[in-house]
N, CA, C and O atoms as CSV, one atom per row, in Angstrom:
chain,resi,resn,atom,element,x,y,z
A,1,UNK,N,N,71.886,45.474,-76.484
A,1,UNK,CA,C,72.079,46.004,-77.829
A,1,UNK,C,C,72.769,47.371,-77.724
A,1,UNK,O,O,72.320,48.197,-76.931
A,2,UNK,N,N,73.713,47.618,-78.394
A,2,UNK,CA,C,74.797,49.405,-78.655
A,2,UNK,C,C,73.628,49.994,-79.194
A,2,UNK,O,O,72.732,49.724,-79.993
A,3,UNK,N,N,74.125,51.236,-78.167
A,3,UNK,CA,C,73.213,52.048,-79.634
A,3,UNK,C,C,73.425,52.290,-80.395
A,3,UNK,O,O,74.608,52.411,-80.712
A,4,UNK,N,N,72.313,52.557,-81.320
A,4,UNK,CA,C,72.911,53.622,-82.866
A,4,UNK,C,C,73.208,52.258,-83.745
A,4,UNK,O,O,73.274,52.359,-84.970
A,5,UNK,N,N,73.405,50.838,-83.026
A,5,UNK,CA,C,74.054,49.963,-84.549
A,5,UNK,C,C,72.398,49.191,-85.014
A,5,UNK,O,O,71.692,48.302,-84.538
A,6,UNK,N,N,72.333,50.031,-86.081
A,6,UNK,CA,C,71.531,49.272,-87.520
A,6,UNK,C,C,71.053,47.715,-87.400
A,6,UNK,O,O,69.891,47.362,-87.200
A,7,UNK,N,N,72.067,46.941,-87.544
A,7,UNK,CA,C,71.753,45.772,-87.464
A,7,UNK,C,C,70.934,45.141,-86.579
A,7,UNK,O,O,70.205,44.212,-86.929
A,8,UNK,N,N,70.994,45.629,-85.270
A,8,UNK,CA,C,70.904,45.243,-83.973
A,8,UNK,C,C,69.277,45.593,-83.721
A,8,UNK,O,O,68.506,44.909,-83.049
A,9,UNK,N,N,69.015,46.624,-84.315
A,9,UNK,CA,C,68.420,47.561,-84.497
A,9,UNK,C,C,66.913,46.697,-85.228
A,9,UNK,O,O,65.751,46.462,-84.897
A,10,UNK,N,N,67.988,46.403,-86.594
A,10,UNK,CA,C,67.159,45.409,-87.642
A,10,UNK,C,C,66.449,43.755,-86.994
A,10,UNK,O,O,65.308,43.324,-87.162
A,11,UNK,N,N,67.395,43.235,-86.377
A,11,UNK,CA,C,66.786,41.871,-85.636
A,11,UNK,C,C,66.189,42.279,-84.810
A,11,UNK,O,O,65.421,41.347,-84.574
A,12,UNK,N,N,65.875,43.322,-83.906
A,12,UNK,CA,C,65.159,43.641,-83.043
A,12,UNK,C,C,63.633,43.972,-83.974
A,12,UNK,O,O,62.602,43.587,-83.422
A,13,UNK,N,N,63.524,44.513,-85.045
A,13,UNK,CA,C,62.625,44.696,-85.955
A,13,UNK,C,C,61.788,46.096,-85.046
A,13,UNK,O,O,60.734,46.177,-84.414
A,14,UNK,N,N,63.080,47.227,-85.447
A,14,UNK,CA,C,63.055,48.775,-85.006
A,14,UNK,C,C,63.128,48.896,-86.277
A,14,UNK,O,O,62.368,49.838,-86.507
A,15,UNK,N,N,63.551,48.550,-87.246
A,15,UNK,CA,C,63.937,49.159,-88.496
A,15,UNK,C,C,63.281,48.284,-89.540
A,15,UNK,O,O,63.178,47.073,-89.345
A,16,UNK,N,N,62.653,49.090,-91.085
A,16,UNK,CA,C,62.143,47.767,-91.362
A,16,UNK,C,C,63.293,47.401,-92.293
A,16,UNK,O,O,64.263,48.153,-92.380
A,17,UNK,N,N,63.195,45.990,-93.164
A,17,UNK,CA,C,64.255,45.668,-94.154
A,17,UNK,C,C,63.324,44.395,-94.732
A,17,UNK,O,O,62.339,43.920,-94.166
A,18,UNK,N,N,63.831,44.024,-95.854
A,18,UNK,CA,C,63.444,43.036,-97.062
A,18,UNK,C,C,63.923,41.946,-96.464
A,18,UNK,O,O,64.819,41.343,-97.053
A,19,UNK,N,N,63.603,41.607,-95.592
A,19,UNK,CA,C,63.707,40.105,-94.449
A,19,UNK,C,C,63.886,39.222,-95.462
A,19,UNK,O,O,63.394,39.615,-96.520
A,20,UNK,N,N,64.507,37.990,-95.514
A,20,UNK,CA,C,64.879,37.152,-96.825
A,20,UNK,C,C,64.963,36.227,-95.840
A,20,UNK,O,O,64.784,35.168,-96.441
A,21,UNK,N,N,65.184,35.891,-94.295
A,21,UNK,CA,C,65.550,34.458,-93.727
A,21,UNK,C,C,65.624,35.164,-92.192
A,21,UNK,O,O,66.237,36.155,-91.794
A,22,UNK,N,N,64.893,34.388,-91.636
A,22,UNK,CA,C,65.261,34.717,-89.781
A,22,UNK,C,C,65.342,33.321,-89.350
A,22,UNK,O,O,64.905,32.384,-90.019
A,23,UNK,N,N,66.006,33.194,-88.032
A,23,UNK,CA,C,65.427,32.232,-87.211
A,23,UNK,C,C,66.048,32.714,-86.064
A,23,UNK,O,O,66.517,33.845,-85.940
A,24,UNK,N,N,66.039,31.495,-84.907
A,24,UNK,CA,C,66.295,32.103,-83.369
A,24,UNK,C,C,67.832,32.775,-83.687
A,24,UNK,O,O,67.974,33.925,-83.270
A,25,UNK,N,N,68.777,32.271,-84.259
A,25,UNK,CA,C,70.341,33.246,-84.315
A,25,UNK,C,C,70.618,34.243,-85.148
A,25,UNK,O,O,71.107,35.292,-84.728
A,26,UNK,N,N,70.287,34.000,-86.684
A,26,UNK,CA,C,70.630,35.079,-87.286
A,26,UNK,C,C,68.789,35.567,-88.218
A,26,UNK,O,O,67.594,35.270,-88.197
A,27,UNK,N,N,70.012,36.676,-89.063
A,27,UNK,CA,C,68.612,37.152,-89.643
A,27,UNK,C,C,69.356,37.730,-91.203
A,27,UNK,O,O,70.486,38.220,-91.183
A,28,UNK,N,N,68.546,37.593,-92.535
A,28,UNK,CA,C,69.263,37.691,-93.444
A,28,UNK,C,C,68.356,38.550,-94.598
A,28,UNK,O,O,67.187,38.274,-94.866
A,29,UNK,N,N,69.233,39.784,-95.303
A,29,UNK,CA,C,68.207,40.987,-95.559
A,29,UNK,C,C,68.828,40.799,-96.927
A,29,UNK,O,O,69.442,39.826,-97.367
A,30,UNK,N,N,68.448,42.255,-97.648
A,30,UNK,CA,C,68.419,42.309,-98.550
A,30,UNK,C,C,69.423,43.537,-98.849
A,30,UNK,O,O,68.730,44.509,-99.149
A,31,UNK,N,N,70.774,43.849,-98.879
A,31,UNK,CA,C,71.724,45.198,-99.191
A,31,UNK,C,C,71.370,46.355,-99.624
A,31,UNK,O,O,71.408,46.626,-100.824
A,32,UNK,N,N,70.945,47.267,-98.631
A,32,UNK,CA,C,70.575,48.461,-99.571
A,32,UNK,C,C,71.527,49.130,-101.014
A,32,UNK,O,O,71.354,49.918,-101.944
A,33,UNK,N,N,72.511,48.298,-100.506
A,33,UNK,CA,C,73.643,49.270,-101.650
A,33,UNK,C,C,74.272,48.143,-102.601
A,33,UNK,O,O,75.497,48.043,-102.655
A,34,UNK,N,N,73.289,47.130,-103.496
A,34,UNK,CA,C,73.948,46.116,-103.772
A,34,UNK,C,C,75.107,46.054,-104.406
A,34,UNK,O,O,75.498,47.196,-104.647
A,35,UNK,N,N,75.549,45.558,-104.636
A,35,UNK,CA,C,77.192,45.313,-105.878
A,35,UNK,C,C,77.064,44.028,-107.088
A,35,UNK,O,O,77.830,43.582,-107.942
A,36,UNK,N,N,75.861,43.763,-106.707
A,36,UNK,CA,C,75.608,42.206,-107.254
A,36,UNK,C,C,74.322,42.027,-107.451
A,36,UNK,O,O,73.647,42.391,-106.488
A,37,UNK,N,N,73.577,41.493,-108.567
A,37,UNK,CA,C,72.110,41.516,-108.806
A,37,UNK,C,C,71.905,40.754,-107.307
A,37,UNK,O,O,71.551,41.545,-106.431
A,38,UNK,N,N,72.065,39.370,-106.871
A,38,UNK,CA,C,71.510,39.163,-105.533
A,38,UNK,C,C,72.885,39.759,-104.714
A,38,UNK,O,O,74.031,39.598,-105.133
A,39,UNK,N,N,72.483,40.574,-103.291
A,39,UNK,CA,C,73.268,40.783,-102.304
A,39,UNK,C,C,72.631,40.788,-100.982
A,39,UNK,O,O,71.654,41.478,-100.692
A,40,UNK,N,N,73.301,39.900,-100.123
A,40,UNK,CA,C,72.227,39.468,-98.946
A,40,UNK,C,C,73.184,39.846,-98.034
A,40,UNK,O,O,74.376,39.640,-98.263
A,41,UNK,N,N,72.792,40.384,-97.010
A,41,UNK,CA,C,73.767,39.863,-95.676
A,41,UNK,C,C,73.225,39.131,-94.626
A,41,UNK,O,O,72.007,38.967,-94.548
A,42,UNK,N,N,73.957,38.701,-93.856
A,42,UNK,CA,C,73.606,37.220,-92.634
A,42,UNK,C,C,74.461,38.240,-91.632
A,42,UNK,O,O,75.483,38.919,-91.727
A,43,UNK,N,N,73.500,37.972,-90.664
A,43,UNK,CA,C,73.674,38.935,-89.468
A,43,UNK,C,C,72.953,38.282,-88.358
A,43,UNK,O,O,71.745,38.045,-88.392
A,44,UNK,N,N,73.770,37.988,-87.332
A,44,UNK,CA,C,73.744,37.661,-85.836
A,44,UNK,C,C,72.492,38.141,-85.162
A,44,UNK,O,O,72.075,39.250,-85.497
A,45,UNK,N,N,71.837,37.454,-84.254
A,45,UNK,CA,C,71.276,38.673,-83.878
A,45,UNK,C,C,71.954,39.005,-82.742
A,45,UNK,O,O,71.616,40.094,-82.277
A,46,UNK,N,N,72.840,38.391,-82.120
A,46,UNK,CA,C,73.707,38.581,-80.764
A,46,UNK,C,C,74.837,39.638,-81.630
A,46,UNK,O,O,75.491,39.404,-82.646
A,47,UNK,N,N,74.770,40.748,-80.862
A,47,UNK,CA,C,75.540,41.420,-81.295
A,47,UNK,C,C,77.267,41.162,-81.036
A,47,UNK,O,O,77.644,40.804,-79.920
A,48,UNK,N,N,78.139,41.349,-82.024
A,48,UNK,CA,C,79.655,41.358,-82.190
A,48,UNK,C,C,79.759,41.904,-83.109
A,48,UNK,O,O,79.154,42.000,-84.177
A,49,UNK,N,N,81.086,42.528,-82.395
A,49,UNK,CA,C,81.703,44.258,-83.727
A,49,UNK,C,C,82.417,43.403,-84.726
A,49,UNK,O,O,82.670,44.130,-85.686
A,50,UNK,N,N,82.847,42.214,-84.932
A,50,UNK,CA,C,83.624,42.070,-85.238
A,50,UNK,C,C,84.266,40.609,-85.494
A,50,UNK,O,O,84.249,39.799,-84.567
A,51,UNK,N,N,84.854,40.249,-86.792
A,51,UNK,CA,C,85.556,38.937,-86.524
A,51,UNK,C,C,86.073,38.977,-85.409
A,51,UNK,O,O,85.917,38.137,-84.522
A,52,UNK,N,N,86.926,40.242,-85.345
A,52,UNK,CA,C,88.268,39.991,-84.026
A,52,UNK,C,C,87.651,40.146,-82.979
A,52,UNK,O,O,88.393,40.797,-82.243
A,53,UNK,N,N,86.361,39.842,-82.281
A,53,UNK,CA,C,85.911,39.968,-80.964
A,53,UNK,C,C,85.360,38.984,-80.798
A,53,UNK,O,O,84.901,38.897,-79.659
A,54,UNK,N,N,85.073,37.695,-81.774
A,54,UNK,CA,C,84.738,36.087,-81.619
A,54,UNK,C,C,85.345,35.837,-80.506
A,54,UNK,O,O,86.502,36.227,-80.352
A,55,UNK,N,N,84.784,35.252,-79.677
A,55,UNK,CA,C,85.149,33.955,-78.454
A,55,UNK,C,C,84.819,32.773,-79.167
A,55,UNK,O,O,84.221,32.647,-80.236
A,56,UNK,N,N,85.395,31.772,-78.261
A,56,UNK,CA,C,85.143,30.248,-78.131
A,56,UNK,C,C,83.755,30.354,-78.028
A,56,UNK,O,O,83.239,29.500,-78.749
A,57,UNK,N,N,82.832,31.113,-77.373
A,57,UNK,CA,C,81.615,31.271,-76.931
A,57,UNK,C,C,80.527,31.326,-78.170
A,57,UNK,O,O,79.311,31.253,-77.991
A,58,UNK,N,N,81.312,31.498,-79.757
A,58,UNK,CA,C,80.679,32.014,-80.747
A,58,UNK,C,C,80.997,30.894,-81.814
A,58,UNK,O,O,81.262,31.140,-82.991
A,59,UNK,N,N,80.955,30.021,-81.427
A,59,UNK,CA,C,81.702,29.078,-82.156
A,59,UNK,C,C,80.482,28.257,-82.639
A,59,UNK,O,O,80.553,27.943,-83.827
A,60,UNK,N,N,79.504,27.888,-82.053
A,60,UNK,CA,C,78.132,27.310,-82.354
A,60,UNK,C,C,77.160,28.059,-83.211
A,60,UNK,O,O,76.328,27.516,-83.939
A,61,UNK,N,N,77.317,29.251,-83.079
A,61,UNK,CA,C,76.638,30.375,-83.785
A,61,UNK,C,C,77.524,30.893,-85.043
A,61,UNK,O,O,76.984,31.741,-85.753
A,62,UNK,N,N,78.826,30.467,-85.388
A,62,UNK,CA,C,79.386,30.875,-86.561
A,62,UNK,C,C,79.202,29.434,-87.183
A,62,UNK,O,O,79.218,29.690,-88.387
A,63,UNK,N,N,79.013,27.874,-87.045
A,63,UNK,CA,C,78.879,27.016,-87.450
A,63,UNK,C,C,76.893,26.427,-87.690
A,63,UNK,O,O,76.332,25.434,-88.153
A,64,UNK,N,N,76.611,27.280,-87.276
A,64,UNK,CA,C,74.778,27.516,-87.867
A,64,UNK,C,C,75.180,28.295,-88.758
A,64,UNK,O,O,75.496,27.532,-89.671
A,65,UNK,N,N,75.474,29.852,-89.260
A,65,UNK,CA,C,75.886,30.543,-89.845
A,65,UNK,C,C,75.819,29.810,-91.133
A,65,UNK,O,O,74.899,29.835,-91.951
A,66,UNK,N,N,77.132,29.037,-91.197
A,66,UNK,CA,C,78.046,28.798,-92.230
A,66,UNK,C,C,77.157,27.535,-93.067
A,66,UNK,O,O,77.484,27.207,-94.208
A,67,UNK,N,N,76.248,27.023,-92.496
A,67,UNK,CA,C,75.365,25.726,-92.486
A,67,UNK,C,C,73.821,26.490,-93.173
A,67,UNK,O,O,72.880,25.989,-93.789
A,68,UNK,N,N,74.077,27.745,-92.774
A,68,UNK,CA,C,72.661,28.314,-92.868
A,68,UNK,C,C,72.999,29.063,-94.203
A,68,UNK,O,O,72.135,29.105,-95.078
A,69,UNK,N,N,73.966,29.532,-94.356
A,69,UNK,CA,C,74.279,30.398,-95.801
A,69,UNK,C,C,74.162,29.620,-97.562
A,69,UNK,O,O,73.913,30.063,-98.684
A,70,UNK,N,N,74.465,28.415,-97.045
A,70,UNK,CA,C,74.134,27.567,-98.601
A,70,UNK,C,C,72.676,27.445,-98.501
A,70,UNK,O,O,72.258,27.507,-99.657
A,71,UNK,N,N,71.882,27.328,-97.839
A,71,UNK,CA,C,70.583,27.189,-97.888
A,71,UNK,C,C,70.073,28.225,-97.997
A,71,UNK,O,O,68.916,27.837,-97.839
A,72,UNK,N,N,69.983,29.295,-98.148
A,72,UNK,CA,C,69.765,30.937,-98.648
A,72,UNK,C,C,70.307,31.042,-100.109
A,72,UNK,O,O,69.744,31.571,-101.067
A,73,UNK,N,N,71.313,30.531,-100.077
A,73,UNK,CA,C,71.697,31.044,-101.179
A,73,UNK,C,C,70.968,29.763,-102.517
A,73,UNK,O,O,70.784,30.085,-103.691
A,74,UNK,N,N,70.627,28.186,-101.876
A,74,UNK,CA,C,69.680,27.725,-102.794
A,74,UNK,C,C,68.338,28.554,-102.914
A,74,UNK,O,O,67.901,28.905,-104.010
A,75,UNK,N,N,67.688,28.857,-101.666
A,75,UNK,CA,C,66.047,29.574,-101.840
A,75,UNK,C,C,66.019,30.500,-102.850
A,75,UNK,O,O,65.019,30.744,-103.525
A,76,UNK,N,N,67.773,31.355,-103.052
A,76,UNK,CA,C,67.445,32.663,-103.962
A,76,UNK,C,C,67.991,31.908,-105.657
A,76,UNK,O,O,68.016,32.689,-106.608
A,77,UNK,N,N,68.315,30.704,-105.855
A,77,UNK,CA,C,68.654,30.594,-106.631
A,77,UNK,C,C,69.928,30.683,-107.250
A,77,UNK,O,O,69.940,30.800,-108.475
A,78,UNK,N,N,70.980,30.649,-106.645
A,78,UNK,CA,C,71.801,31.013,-106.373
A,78,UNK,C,C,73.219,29.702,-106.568
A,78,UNK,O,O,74.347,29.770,-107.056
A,79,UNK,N,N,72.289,28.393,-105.790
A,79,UNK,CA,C,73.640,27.022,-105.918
A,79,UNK,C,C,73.777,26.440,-106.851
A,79,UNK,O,O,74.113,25.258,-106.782
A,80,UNK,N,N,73.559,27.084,-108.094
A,80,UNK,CA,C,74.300,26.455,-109.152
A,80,UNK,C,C,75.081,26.814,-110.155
A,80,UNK,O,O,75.705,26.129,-110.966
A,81,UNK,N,N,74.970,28.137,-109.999
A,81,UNK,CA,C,75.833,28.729,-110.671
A,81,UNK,C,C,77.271,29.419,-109.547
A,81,UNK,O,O,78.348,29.919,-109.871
A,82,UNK,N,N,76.698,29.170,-108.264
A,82,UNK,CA,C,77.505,30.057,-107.384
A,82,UNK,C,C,77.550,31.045,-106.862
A,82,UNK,O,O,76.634,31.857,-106.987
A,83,UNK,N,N,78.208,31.192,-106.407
A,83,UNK,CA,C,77.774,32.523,-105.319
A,83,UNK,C,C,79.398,32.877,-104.359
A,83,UNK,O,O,80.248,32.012,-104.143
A,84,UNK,N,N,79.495,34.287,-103.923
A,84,UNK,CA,C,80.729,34.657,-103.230
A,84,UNK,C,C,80.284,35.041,-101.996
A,84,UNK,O,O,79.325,35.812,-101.992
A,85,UNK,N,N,80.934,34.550,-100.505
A,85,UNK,CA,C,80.376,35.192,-99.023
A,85,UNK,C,C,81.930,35.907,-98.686
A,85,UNK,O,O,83.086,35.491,-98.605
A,86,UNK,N,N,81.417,36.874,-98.580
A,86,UNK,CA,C,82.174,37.501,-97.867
A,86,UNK,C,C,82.307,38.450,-96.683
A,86,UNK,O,O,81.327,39.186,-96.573
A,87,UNK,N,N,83.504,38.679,-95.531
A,87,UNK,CA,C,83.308,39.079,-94.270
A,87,UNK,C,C,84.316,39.929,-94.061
A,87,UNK,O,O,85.436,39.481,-93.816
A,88,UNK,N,N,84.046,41.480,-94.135
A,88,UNK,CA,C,85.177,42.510,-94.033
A,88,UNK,C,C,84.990,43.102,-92.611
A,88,UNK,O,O,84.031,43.594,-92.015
A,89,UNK,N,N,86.515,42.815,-92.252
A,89,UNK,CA,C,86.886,43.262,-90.774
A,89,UNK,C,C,87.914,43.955,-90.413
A,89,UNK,O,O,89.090,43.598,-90.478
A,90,UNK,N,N,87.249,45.545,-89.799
A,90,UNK,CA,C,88.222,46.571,-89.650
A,90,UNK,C,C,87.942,47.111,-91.054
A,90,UNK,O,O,87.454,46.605,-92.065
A,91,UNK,N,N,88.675,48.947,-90.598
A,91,UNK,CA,C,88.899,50.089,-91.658
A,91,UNK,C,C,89.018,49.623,-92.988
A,91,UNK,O,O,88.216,49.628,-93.922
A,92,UNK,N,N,90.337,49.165,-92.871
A,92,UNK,CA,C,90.815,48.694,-93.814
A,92,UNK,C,C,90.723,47.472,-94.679
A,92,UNK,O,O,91.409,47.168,-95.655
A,93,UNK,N,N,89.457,46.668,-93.953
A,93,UNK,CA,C,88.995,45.617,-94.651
A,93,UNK,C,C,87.863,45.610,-95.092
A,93,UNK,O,O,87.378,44.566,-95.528
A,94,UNK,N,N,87.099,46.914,-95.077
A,94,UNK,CA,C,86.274,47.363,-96.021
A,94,UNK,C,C,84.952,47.539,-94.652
A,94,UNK,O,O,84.052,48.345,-94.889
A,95,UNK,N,N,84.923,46.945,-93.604
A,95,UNK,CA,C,83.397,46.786,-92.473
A,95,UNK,C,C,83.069,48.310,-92.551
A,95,UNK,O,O,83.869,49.211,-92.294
A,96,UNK,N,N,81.665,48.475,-92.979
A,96,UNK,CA,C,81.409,50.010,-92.607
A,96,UNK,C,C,80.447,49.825,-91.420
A,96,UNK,O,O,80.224,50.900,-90.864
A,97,UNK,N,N,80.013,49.107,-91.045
A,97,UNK,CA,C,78.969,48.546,-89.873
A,97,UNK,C,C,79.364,48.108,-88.625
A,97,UNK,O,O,79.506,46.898,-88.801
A,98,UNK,N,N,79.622,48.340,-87.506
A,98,UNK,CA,C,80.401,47.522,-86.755
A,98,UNK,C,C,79.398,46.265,-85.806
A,98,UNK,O,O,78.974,46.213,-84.651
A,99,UNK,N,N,79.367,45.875,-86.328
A,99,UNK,CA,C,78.608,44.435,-86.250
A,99,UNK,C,C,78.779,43.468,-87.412
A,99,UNK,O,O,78.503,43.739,-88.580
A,100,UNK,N,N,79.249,42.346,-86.983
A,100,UNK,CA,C,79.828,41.030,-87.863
A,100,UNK,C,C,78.908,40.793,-88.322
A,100,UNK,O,O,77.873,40.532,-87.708
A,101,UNK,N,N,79.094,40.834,-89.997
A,101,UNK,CA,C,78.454,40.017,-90.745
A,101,UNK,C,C,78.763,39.337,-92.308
A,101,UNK,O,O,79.835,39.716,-92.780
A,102,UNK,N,N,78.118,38.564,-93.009
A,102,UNK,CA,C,78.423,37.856,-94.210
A,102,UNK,C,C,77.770,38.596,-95.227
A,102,UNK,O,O,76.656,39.011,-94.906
A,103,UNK,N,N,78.145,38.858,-96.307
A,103,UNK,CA,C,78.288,39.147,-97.763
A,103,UNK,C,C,77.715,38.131,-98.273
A,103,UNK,O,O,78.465,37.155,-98.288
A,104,UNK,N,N,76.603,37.927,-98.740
A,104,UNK,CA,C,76.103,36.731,-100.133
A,104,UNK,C,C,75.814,37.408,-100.991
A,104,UNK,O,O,74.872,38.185,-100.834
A,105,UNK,N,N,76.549,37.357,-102.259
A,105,UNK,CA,C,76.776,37.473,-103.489
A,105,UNK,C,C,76.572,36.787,-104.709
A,105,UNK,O,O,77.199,35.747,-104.909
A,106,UNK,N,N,75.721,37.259,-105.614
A,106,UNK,CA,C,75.365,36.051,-106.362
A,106,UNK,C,C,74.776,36.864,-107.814
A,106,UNK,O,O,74.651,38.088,-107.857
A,107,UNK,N,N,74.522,36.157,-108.706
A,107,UNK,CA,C,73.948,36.684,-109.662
A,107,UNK,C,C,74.894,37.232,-110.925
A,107,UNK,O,O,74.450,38.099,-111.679
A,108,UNK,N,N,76.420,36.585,-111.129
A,108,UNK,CA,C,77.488,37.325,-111.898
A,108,UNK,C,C,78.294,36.466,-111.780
A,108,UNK,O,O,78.011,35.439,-111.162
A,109,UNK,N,N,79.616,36.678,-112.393
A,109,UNK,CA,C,80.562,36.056,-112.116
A,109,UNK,C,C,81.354,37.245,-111.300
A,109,UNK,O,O,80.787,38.187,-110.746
A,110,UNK,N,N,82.399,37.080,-111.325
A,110,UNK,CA,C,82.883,37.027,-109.930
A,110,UNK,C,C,84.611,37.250,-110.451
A,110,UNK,O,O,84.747,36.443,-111.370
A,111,UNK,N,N,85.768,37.896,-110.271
A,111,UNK,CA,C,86.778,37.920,-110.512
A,111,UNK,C,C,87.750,38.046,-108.796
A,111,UNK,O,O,87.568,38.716,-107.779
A,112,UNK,N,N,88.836,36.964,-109.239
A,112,UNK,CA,C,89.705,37.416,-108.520
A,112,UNK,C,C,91.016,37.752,-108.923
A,112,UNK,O,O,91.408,37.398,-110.035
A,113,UNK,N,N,91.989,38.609,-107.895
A,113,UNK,CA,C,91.831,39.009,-106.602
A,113,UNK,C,C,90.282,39.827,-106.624
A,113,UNK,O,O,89.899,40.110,-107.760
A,114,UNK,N,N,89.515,40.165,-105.671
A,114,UNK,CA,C,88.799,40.988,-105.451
A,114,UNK,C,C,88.866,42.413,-104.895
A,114,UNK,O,O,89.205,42.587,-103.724
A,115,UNK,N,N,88.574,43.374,-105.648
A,115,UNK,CA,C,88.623,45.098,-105.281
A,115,UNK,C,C,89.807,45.534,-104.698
A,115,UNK,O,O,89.949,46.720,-104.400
């Protein structure tokens, strides 16, 4: 685990947070800074800074992920009206965390383009 990164920090359960979903790969909280009545993030517990630092090696663990995020987003209530995931990578793509993770968004509608 890096030091100093939060997340890492958080699946290790050094830090506390509004736990919403764990299992053996990821772990899924509650946004301190929401933008959206529900805002969740899905977070690894294997640490990566980054989309752009995925291997082939991460390929089983982004396809649990992606399998695991509609089912969160039914528990919160969330699959029927919809919901937005989103994954900002790099400065300029908004990541303030450097550890990869998903955006679940829910509770609004939703406009695009986005921000």
């Amino acid at each position: 685990m890096p030091q100093n990164c939060i997340f890492c920090m958080i699946a290790a359960k050094e830090v506390a947070t509004n736990l919403l979903y764990e299992d053996e790969q990821i772990i899924a909280f509650a946004d301190l800074n929401p933008v959206a009545p529900t805002h969740v993030l899905i977070v690894p517990k294997k640490h990566i800074t980054s989309l752009q630092s995925l291997t082939p090696d991460d390929e089983i663990l982004l396809g649990h992920v992606l399998i695991t995020i509609p089912l969160i987003a039914t528990k919160l209530g969330l699959a029927d009206d919809g919901y937005r995931v989103v994954i900002n990578t790099g400065k300029n793509g908004g990541q303030t965390v450097p550890h990869v993770h998903w955006h679940l968004l829910g509770g609004r509608s939703f406009e695009w383009p986005p921000g």
